[in-house]
C-alpha positions in Angstrom: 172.5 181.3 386.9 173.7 179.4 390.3 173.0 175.9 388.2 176.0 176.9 385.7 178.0 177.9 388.4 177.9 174.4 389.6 178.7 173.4 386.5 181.5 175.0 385.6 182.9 174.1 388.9 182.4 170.5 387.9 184.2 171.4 384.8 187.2 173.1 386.5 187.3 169.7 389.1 187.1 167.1 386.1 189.0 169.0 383.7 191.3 171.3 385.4 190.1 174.2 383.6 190.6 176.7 385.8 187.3 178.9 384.3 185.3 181.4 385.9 181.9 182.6 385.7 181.6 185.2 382.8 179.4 186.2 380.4 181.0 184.1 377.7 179.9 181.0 379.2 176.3 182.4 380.1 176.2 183.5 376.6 176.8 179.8 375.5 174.1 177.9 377.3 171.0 180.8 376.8 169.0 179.9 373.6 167.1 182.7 371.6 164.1 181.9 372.9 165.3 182.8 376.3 166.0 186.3 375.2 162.8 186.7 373.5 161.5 186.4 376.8 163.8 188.6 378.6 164.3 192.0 376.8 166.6 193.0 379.4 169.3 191.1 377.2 170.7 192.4 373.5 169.3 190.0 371.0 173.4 188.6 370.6 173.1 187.7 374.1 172.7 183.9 372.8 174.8 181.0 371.7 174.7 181.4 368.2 178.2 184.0 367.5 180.0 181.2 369.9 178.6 178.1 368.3 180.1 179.5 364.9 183.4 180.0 366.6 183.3 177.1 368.4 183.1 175.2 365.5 186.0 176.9 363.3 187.6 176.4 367.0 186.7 172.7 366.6 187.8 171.8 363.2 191.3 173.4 363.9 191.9 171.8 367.0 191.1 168.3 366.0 192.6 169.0 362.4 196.4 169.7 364.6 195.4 166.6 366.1 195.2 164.2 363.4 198.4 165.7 361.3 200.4 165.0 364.1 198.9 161.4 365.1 198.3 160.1 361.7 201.2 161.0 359.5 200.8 158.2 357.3 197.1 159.6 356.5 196.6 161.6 353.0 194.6 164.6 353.3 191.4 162.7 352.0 191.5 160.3 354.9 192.2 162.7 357.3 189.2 164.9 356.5 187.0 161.6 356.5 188.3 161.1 360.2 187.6 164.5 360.8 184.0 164.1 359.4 183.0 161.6 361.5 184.1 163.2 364.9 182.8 166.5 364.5 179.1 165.6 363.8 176.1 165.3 365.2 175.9 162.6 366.8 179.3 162.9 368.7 178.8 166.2 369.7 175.5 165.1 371.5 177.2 162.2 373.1 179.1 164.2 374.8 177.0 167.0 375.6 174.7 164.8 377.4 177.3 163.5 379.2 178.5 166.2 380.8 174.6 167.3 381.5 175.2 170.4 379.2 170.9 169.7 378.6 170.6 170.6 382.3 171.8 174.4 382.3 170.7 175.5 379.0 168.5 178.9 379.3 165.4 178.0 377.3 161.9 180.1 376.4 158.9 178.6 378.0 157.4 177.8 374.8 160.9 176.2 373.7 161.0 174.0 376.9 157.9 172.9 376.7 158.3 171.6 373.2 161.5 169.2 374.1 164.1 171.5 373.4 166.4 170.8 375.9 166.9 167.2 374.5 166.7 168.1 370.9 170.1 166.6 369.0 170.7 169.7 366.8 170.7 172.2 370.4 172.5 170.1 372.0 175.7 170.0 369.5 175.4 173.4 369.0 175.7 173.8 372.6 179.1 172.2 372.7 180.2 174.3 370.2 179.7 177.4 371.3 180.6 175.9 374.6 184.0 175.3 373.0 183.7 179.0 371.6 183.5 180.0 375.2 186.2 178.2 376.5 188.4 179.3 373.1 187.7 183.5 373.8 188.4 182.9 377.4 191.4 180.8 377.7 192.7 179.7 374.4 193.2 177.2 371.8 195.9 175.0 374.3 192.9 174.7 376.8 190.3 174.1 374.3 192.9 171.2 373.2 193.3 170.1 376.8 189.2 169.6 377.3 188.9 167.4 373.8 191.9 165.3 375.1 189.3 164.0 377.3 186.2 164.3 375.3 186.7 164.1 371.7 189.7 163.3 371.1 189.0 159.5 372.6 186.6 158.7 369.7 190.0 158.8 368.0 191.3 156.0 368.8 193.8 154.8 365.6 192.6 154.8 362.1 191.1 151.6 361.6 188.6 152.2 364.8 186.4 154.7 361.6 183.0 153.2 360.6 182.3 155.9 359.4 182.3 156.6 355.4 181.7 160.0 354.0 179.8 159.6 350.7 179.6 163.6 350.6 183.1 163.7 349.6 183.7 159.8 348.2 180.7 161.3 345.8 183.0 164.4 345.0 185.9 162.4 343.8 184.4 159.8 341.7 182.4 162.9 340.1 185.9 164.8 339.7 187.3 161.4 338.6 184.9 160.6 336.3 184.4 164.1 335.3 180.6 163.5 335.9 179.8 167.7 336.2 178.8 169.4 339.1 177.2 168.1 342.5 174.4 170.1 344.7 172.6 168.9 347.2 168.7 170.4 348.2 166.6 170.0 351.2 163.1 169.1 349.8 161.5 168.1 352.7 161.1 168.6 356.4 158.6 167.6 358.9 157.7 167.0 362.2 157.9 168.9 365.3 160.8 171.5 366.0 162.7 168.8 369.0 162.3 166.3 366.7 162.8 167.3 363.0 162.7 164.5 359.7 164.8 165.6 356.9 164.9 164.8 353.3 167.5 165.7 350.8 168.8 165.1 347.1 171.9 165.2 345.2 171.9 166.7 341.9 174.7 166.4 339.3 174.1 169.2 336.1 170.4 170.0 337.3 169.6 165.4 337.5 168.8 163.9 340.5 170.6 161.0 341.6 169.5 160.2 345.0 167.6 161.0 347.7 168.1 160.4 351.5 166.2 161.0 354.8 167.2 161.3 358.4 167.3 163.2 361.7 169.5 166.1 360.6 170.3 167.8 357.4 173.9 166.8 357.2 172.9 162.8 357.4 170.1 163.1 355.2 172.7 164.2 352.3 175.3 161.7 352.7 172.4 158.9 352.3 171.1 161.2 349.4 175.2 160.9 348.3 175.7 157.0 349.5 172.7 156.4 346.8 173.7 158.5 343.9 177.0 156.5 344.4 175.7 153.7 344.4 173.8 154.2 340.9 176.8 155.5 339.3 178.8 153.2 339.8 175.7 150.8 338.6 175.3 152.5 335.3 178.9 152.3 334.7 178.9 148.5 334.8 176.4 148.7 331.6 
């Protein structure tokens, strides 16, 4: 418990925070596994409630963002900007960087497996890190922390390699008036720290493409980047 003490001090220094140690913010670094092993704690004594407002928390704060920075942007290419900074990938960037893996409360079995450096943990630890942060001090805070953290991926609107085929898919299908798009895990392997996923994308029951990848949400837009790719094929012809 001394560990995230130091850490939220190192927040409050680098951020100018101003947070104290409460149960919000031991709530947002202890795993389940951690309470399986302790039952001292109530079973919602974990991240999980935070991580889901932490990400509503998210999305709202960087959506204020972007209507005010980009008003040249149409909705379509805000929500693709949007996309690409709350994800994975970003989320772990910057957990790692601010050591979040170091103060996580983790199950012996769960530590021993990798957990503390698996991707999918790790973003949800930001989130319900921002959760935390949200309950105890507000969204004007929260905004203040992703000035320095998120909010520098954004840099101006041309910086975005980033192409979301989940929702380029949607609007050629709607376009087109193809019928309607679902997407299915079929397949996931491999241990828990360090998960393959494989997905499809159906349109009216017809499989159009499949994709695999580290995480759910990647593995369908690949799934969507290749049924994209053969509609617009088939249309040629």
């Amino acid at each position: 418990m001394k560990k995230l003490q130091n850490l939220l001090n190192t927040l409050n220094k680098e951020f100018n925070l101003d947070i104290a140690y409460k149960k919000e913010y031991i709530m947002a670094f202890t795993h389940s596994s951690y309470i399986n092993e302790n039952k001292k704690l109530s079973k919602n004594d974990n991240y999980e409630r935070l991580e889901f407002l932490g990400d509503a928390t998210l999305e709202i704060a960087i959506s204020d963002y972007l209507y005010n920075k980009f008003p040249e942007l149409s909705e379509g290419e805000l929500t693709k900007i949007r996309a690409s900074i709350v994800c994975e990938p970003t989320l772990v960037k910057y957990a790692l960087q601010l050591k979040f893996n170091d103060y996580i409360f983790l199950g012996k079995g769960e530590e021993k497996i990798g957990g503390r450096e698996r991707p999918a943990l790790l973003a949800d630890i930001f989130e319900s890190f921002i959760g935390a942060l949200y309950l105890d001090k507000g969204l004007e805070v929260v905004k203040m922390f992703l000035k320095d953290t998120l909010f520098a991926e954004i840099k101006d609107n041309t910086d975005f390699g980033f192409i979301d085929y989940k929702t380029d898919l949607q609007e050629y299908a709607s376009k087109e008036k193809i019928g309607n798009i679902s997407y299915h895990l079929i397949d996931d392997s491999g241990p828990s720290h360090n998960k393959i996923f494989t997905s499809c994308v159906t349109i009216d029951n017809n499989k159009f493409g499949t994709g695999t990848a580290k995480s759910k949400k990647e593995s369908e837009q690949l799934a969507a980047k290749e049924a994209l790719n053969r509609l617009k094929y088939f249309k040629e012809f």
